[in-house]
C-alpha positions, 0 to 999 in steps of 0.5 A: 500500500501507498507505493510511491508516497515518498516519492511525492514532493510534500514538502513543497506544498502547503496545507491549511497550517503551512507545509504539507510534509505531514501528509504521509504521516496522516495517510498511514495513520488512517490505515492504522490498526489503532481506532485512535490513530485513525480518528486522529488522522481523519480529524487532521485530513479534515482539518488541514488537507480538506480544511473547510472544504477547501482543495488544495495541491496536497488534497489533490496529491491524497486522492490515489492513496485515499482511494488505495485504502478505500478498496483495501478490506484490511483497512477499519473505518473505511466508510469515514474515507469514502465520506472525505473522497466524497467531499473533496471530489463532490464540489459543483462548480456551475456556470455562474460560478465560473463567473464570478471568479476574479483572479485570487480565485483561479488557482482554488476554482481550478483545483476543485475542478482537478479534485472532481474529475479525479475523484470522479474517474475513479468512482467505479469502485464505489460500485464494488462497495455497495455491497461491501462487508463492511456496514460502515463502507455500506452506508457511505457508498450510495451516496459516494455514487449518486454524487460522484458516478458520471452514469446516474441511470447506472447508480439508480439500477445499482440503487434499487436491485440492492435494496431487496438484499441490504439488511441493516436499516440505516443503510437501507435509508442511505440507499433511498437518499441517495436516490433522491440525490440522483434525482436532485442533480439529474433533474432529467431523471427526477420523475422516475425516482419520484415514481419509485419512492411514491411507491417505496412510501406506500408499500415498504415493509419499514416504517422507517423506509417508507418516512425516507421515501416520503422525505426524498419524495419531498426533496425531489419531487414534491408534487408527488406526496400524498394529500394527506402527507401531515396524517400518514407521516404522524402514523409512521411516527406512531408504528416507529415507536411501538415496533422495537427495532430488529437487528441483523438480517431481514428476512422481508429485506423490504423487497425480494421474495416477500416485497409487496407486488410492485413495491420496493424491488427492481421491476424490468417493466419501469427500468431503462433499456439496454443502452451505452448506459449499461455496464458489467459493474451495473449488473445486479449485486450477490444477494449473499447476506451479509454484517448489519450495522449493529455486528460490523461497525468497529468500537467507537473511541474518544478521542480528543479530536473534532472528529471525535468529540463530534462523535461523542456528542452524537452518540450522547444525543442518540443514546437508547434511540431505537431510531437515531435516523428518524430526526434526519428524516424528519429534517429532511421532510421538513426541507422538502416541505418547504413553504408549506407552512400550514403541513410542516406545522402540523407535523411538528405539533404532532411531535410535540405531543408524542410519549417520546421525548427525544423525538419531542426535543427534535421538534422543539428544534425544529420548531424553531427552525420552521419559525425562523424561516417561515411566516404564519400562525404559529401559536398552537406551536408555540404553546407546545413549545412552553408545555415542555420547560416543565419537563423534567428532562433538561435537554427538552425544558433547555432547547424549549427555552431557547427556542422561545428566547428568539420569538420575542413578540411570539413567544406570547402564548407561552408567556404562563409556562415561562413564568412558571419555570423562572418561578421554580428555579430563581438559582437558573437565572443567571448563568457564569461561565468559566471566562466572561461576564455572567448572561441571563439564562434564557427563560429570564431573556424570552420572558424579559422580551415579553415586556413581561413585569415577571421578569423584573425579579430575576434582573433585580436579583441580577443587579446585586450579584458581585458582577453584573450580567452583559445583557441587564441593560438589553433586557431592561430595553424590553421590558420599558416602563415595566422595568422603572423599578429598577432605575436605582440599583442600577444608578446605585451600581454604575456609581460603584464601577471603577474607572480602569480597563475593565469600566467599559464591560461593568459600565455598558450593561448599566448604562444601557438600561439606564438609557432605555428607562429614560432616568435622567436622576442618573445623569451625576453618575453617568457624567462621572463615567464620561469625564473619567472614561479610560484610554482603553475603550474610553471611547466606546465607553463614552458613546455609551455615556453621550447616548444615555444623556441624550436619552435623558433630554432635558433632565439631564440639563447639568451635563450641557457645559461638558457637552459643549466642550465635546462639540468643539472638536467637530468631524469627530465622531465623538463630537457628532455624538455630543452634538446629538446629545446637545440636542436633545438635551437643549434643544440647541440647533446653532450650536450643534449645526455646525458640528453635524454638518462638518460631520456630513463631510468626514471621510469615514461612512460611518461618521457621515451616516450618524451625522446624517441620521442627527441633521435628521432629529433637528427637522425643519430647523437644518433645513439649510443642508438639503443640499447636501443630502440630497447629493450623498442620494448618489453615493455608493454606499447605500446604508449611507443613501439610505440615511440621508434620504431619511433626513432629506424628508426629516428636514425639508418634507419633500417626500418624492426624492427620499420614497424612490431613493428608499424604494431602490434600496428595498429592492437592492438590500433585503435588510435595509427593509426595516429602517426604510418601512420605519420612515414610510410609516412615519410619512403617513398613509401610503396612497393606493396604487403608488409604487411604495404601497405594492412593495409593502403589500409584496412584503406582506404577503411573502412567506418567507421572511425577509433576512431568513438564510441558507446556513446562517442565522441571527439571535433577532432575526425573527424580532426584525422580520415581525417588526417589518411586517408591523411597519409596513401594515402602519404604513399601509393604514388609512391607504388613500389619504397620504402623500408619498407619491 
C-alpha cells in the first residue's frame, strides 16, 4: 500500500497550517490498526488537507492513496474515507460560478475542478462497495455514487436491485437518499425516482423506509406526496415507536421474495433499456447476506479530536434511540416541505405531543427552525413549545427555552409556562461561565422580551450579584416602563464601577438600561463615567455615556457645559455624538449645526451616516443642508443613501426624492427593509396604487421572511422580520389619504 508516497514532493506544498510534509504521516495513520490513530488522522485530513472544504495541491496529491485504502478490506473505518473522497471530489462548480471568479480565485476554482474529475474517474469502485462487508463502507457508498458516478441511470439500477438484499436499516435509508440525490442533480431523471419512492412510501415493509421515501419524495419531487402527507407521516411516527427495532438480517429485506407486488424491488417493466448506459459493474449485486450495522461497525473511541468529540456528542444525543435516523428524516421532510407552512406545522405539533421525548426535543428544534424561516400562525406551536420547560428532562425544558428566547413578540402564548419555570428555579437565572461576564439564562431573556413585569425579579436579583450580567441593560430595553423599578440599583451600581480597563464591560450593561428607562436622576453618575472614561475603550465607553444623556433630554440639563466642550472638536465622531446629545438635551440647533454638518463631510461612512441620521432629529430647523443630502442620494454606499434620504424628508418634507431613493434600496438590500418601512410609516398613509404601497403589500404577503438564510442565522432575526411586517401594515393604514407619491 501507498507505493510511491515518498516519492511525492510534500514538502513543497502547503496545507491549511503551512507545509504539507505531514501528509504521509496522516495517510498511514488512517490505515492504522489503532481506532485512535485513525480518528486522529481523519480529524487532521479534515482539518488541514480538506480544511473547510477547501482543495488544495496536497488534497489533490491524497486522492490515489485515499482511494488505495478505500478498496483495501484490511483497512477499519473505511466508510469515514469514502465520506472525505466524497467531499473533496463532490464540489459543483456551475456556470455562474465560473463567473464570478476574479483572479485570487483561479488557482482554488481550478483545483476543485482537478479534485472532481479525479475523484470522479475513479468512482467505479464505489460500485464494488455497495455491497461491501463492511456496514460502515455500506452506508457511505450510495451516496459516494449518486454524487460522484458520471452514469446516474447506472447508480439508480445499482440503487434499487440492492435494496431487496441490504439488511441493516440505516443503510437501507442511505440507499433511498441517495436516490433522491440522483434525482436532485439529474433533474432529467427526477420523475422516475419520484415514481419509485411514491411507491417505496406506500408499500415498504419499514416504517422507517417508507418516512425516507416520503422525505426524498419531498426533496425531489414534491408534487408527488400524498394529500394527506401531515396524517400518514404522524402514523409512521406512531408504528416507529411501538415496533422495537430488529437487528441483523431481514428476512422481508423490504423487497425480494416477500416485497409487496410492485413495491420496493427492481421491476424490468419501469427500468431503462439496454443502452451505452449499461455496464458489467451495473449488473445486479450477490444477494449473499451479509454484517448489519449493529455486528460490523468497529468500537467507537474518544478521542480528543473534532472528529471525535463530534462523535461523542452524537452518540450522547442518540443514546437508547431505537431510531437515531428518524430526526434526519424528519429534517429532511421538513426541507422538502418547504413553504408549506400550514403541513410542516402540523407535523411538528404532532411531535410535540408524542410519549417520546427525544423525538419531542427534535421538534422543539425544529420548531424553531420552521419559525425562523417561515411566516404564519404559529401559536398552537408555540404553546407546545412552553408545555415542555416543565419537563423534567433538561435537554427538552433547555432547547424549549431557547427556542422561545428568539420569538420575542411570539413567544406570547407561552408567556404562563415561562413564568412558571423562572418561578421554580430563581438559582437558573443567571448563568457564569468559566471566562466572561455572567448572561441571563434564557427563560429570564424570552420572558424579559415579553415586556413581561415577571421578569423584573430575576434582573433585580441580577443587579446585586458581585458582577453584573452583559445583557441587564438589553433586557431592561424590553421590558420599558415595566422595568422603572429598577432605575436605582442600577444608578446605585454604575456609581460603584471603577474607572480602569475593565469600566467599559461593568459600565455598558448599566448604562444601557439606564438609557432605555429614560432616568435622567442618573445623569451625576453617568457624567462621572464620561469625564473619567479610560484610554482603553474610553471611547466606546463614552458613546455609551453621550447616548444615555441624550436619552435623558432635558433632565439631564447639568451635563450641557461638558457637552459643549465635546462639540468643539467637530468631524469627530465623538463630537457628532455630543452634538446629538446637545440636542436633545437643549434643544440647541446653532450650536450643534455646525458640528453635524462638518460631520456630513468626514471621510469615514460611518461618521457621515450618524451625522446624517442627527441633521435628521433637528427637522425643519437644518433645513439649510438639503443640499447636501440630497447629493450623498448618489453615493455608493447605500446604508449611507439610505440615511440621508431619511433626513432629506426629516428636514425639508419633500417626500418624492427620499420614497424612490428608499424604494431602490428595498429592492437592492433585503435588510435595509426595516429602517426604510420605519420612515414610510412615519410619512403617513401610503396612497393606493403608488409604487411604495405594492412593495409593502409584496412584503406582506411573502412567506418567507425577509433576512431568513441558507446556513446562517441571527439571535433577532425573527424580532426584525415581525417588526417589518408591523411597519409596513402602519404604513399601509388609512391607504388613500397620504402623500408619498
Amino acid at each position: 500500500m501507498f507505493s510511491g508516497i515518498d516519492e511525492v514532493d510534500w514538502a513543497s506544498m502547503e496545507h491549511a497550517y503551512g507545509p504539507a510534509d505531514d501528509v504521509p504521516e496522516l495517510l498511514r495513520g488512517l490505515a492504522s490498526a489503532d481506532p485512535a490513530e485513525r480518528e486522529a488522522a481523519l480529524d487532521g485530513m479534515y482539518g488541514a488537507v480538506h480544511h473547510q472544504g477547501d482543495v488544495y495541491a496536497c488534497t489533490l496529491a491524497c486522492i490515489p492513496f485515499l482511494f488505495e485504502l478505500v478498496v483495501d478490506p484490511g483497512v477499519q473505518d473505511r466508510g469515514g474515507v469514502v465520506e472525505l473522497l466524497t467531499s473533496i471530489g463532490g464540489f459543483d462548480l456551475d456556470e455562474d460560478d465560473e463567473a464570478e471568479i476574479d483572479e485570487d480565485e483561479i488557482e482554488g476554482a481550478a483545483n476543485y475542478a482537478m479534485a472532481a474529475a479525479a475523484v470522479t474517474a475513479g468512482a467505479g469502485v464505489f460500485f464494488e462497495l455497495i455491497a461491501d462487508e463492511d456496514p460502515g463502507v455500506r452506508l457511505a457508498a450510495p451516496l459516494a455514487l449518486a454524487t460522484l458516478h458520471r452514469h446516474p441511470v447506472r447508480v439508480l439500477a445499482l440503487l434499487r436491485e440492492r435494496l431487496p438484499v441490504e439488511p441493516d436499516e440505516e443503510v437501507r435509508l442511505a440507499l433511498v437518499e441517495a436516490a433522491g440525490r440522483v434525482a436532485l442533480r439529474h433533474r432529467p431523471l427526477a420523475e422516475r425516482v419520484g415514481k419509485w419512492l411514491g411507491l417505496l412510501a406506500s408499500r415498504a415493509d419499514s416504517p422507517g423506509l417508507r418516512l425516507a421515501a416520503l422525505a426524498q419524495l419531498a426533496r425531489c419531487s414534491p408534487d408527488g406526496l400524498p394529500g394527506d402527507v401531515v396524517p400518514v407521516v404522524s402514523g409512521l411516527l406512531r408504528e416507529m415507536r411501538s415496533v422495537p427495532e430488529e437487528s441483523g438480517d431481514r428476512s422481508d429485506g423490504g423487497g425480494g421474495e416477500h416485497a409487496p407486488p410492485g413495491g420496493i424491488a427492481a421491476r424490468e417493466d419501469d427500468e431503462p433499456e439496454p443502452g451505452p448506459d449499461t455496464a458489467p459493474d451495473a449488473e445486479p449485486v450477490d444477494p449473499e447476506p451479509v454484517a448489519s450495522a449493529e455486528t460490523g461497525r468497529g468500537e467507537h473511541v474518544a478521542t480528543p479530536t473534532l472528529v471525535g468529540q463530534l462523535r461523542s456528542l452524537s452518540a450522547q444525543e442518540n443514546a437508547g434511540r431505537g431510531t437515531p435516523w428518524a430526526a434526519d428524516l424528519l429534517r429532511t421532510l421538513h426541507v422538502g416541505l418547504d413553504d408549506r407552512v400550514g403541513d410542516r406545522t402540523a407535523l411538528l405539533a404532532d411531535q410535540l405531543r408524542s410519549p417520546d421525548r427525544r423525538q419531542r426535543i427534535d421538534a422543539v428544534r425544529m420548531s424553531g427552525g420552521l419559525i425562523r424561516a417561515w411566516r404564519g400562525p404559529y401559536d398552537e406551536l408555540v404553546v407546545l413549545v412552553g408545555e415542555q420547560l416543565s419537563d423534567p428532562e433538561p435537554r427538552l425544558a433547555e432547547a424549549a427555552s431557547h427556542v422561545l428566547e428568539e420569538l420575542f413578540g411570539l413567544a406570547a402564548p407561552a408567556a404562563d409556562a415561562l413564568a412558571a419555570r423562572l418561578a421554580a428555579d430563581p438559582g437558573s437565572w443567571v448563568k457564569t461561565w468559566a471566562s466572561g461576564p455572567p448572561g441571563l439564562c434564557s427563560t429570564v431573556k424570552a420572558l424579559a422580551r415579553l415586556g413581561d413585569a415577571r421578569a423584573v425579579p430575576a434582573l433585580a436579583a441580577a443587579l446585586e450579584l458581585p458582577q453584573v450580567a452583559h445583557d441587564v441593560g438589553f433586557a431592561v430595553g424590553h421590558l420599558g416602563a415595566t422595568a422603572r423599578p429598577l432605575a436605582g440599583a442600577l444608578r446605585r451600581r454604575l456609581a460603584e464601577v471603577e474607572l480602569d480597563e475593565g469600566a467599559y464591560d461593568r459600565a455598558s450593561p448599566l448604562l444601557a438600561g439606564l438609557t432605555a428607562l429614560r432616568a435622567g436622576e442618573a445623569a451625576p453618575e453617568v457624567l462621572r463615567v464620561l469625564r473619567g472614561a479610560p484610554e482603553y475603550r474610553g471611547e466606546w465607553l463614552r458613546t455609551a455615556a453621550l447616548r444615555a444623556l441624550g436619552a435623558f433630554g432635558p433632565a439631564a440639563r447639568e451635563a450641557v457645559p461638558e457637552l459643549r466642550a465635546l462639540v468643539r472638536r467637530p468631524g469627530t465622531a465623538s463630537a457628532t455624538e455630543a452634538a446629538e446629545a446637545l440636542w436633545a438635551v437643549s434643544g440647541d440647533a446653532d450650536a450643534v449645526l455646525p458640528v453635524l454638518i462638518e460631520g456630513l463631510q468626514s471621510d469615514q461612512v460611518h461618521d457621515r451616516r450618524a451625522a446624517a441620521v442627527a441633521l435628521g432629529a433637528l427637522g425643519p430647523r437644518a433645513a439649510v443642508v438639503a443640499p447636501r443630502l440630497r447629493g450623498l442620494l448618489a453615493h455608493e454606499e447605500l446604508w449611507l443613501r439610505v440615511d440621508a434620504a431619511i433626513a432629506l424628508w426629516e428636514v425639508s418634507g419633500r417626500t418624492r426624492e427620499t420614497v424612490a431613493a428608499l424604494l431602490t434600496a428595498w429592492e437592492q438590500n433585503r435588510h435595509v427593509r426595516v429602517r426604510v418601512a420605519e420612515c414610510l410609516a412615519r410619512m403617513g398613509p401610503v396612497p393606493e396604487g403608488s409604487a411604495a404601497a405594492h412593495v409593502l403589500r409584496s412584503e406582506l404577503v411573502s412567506v418567507r421572511r425577509h433576512n431568513a438564510m441558507d446556513g446562517g442565522y441571527g439571535s433577532h432575526d425573527i424580532h426584525e422580520d415581525e417588526k417589518l411586517l408591523a411597519l409596513c401594515r402602519q404604513a399601509l393604514r388609512g391607504t388613500g389619504k397620504g402623500s408619498t407619491s
